[in-house]
C-alpha positions in Angstrom: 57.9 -35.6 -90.7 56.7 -32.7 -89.3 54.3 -32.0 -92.3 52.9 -35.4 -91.9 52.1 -35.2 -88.5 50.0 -31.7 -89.2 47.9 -33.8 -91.8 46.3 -35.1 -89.0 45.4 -32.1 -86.6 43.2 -34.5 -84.5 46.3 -36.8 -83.5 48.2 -33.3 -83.2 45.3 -32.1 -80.3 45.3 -35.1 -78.1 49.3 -34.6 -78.5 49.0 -31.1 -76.9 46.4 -32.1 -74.3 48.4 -34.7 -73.1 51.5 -32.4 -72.9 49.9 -29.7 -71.1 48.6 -32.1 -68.8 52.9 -32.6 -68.2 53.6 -29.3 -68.2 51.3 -26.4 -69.5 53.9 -23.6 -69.5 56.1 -25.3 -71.7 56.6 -23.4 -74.9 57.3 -25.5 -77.0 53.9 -27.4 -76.2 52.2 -23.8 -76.6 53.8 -23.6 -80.3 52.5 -26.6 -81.6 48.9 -25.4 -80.2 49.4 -22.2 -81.8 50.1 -24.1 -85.2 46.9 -26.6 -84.3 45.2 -23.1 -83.8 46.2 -21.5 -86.6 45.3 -24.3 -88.9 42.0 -24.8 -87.8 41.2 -20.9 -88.6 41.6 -19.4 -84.5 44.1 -16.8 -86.0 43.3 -14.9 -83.2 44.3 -17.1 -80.5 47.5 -18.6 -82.4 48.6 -15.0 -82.9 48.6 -14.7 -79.2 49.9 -17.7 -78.1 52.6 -17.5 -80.7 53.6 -14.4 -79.7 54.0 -15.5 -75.9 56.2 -18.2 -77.2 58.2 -15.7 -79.4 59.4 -14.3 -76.2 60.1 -16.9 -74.5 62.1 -19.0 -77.5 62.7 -16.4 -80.3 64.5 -19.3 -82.0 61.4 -21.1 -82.1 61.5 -21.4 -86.2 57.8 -23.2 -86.6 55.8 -20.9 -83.9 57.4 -17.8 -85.8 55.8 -19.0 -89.2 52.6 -19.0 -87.1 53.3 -15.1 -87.1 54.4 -15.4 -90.9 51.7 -16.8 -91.9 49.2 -14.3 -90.3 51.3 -11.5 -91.8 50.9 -12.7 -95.3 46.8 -13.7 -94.9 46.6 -9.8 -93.4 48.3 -8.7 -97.3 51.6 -7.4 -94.7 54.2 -9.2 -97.3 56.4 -6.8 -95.4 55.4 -7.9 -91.9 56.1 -10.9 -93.1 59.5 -10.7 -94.3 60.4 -8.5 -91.2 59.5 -11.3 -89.1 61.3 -14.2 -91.1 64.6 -11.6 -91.4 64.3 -11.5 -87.2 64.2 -15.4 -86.9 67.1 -15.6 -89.2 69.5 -13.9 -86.6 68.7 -17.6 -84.0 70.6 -20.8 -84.5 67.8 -23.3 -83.1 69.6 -25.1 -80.3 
């Protein structure tokens, strides 16, 4: 479902604007932006935001691909695996 739902970024945006209008600390609101983000080439900004998160819900399985995901399009396949290995250690809750 998830997957589906990314397919269409646009519907994904007004989801997060409307959430932050709720509550614009929540994490899990900032994840989903940083995914938005990410996907629509802002590495930069989803790298940050992601990493925020990370802090704050190191569980938090689809803002740590975010992180992934930058680590493998720098060529850091080690990065990568080191961050994957760390959000294997969280049970999401």
């Amino acid at each position: 479902m998830e997957e589906a739902l990314f397919d269409d970024l646009g519907l994904v945006e007004r989801f997060v604007l409307a959430a932050f209008a709720l509550d614009p600390e929540n994490p899990r609101v900032l994840g989903i932006k940083a995914s938005v983000d990410y996907k629509r080439g802002n590495r930069e900004e989803a790298v940050k935001v992601a990493r925020e998160v990370i802090e704050k819900i190191p569980e938090n399985i689809t803002t740590r691909l975010v992180l992934v995901a930058d680590r493998v399009d720098a060529g850091d396949n080690e990065g990568a695996l080191k961050l994957l290995d760390e959000g294997l250690v969280y049970k999401e809750s």
